[in-house]
N, C-alpha and C positions, 0 to 999 in steps of 0.2 A: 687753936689755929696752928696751922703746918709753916714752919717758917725755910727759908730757901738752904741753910742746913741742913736742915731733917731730909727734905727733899734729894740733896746732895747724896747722905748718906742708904736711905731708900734706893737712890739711880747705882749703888753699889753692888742688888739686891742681882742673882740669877735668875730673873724671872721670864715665862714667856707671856703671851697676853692675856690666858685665859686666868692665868696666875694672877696679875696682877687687875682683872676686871674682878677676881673673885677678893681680891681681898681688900679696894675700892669696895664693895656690896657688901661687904662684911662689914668694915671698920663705920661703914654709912649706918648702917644697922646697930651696932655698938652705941653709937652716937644718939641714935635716936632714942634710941632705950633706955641711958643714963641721961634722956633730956638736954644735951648741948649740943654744939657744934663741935663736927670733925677734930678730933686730938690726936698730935705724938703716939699717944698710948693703945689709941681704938686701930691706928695703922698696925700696929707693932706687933697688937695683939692677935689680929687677923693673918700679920705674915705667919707669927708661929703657927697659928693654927694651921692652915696651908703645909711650912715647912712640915708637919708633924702627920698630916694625912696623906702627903706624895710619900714619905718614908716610910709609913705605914702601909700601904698601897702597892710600893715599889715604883711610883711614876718619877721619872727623874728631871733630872734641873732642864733647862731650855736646853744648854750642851748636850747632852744626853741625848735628848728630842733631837737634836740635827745630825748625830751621829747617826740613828736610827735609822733617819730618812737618808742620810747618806748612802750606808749601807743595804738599804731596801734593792730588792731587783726593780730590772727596767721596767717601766710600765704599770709599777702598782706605787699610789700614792701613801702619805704619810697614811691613812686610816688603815687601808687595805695592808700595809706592811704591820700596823698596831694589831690588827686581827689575826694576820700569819700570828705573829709572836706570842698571842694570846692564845692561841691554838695547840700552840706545837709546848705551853708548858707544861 
């Protein structure tokens, strides 16, 4: 069980939603595998993994993401400015 500490320090975490939908579906997974409910440990384990394939990857923290879209010209959304970028490496 997740108790309102943990959760505390998780709401600490850089994350944007897909981030943290993916490591929710992980740690859920985790769980079901080692047969129990939801733990400390299956959240924990999921963030690293996450942290370790954005770094891996080069996708960066939520910050990062809004600098992005900041930066994008007018008229082309977050995907379309993700695409420019992806292009032009």
């Amino acid at each position: 069980m997740i108790y309102n500490e943990e959760l505390d320090n998780f709401a600490q975490e850089d994350l944007n939603g897909r981030q943290i939908r993916n490591a929710v579906r992980t740690a859920h997974a985790l769980a079901i595998s080692d047969g129990s409910m939801i733990a400390v440990e299956h959240v924990q384990t999921a963030l690293g993994a996450i942290k370790t394939f954005d770094a891996d990857f080069g996708i960066g923290s939520a910050e990062a993401q809004r600098e992005l879209n900041a930066s994008a010209a007018p008229g082309l959304d977050s995907r379309s400015a993700k695409k420019k970028r992806v292009a032009y490496s």
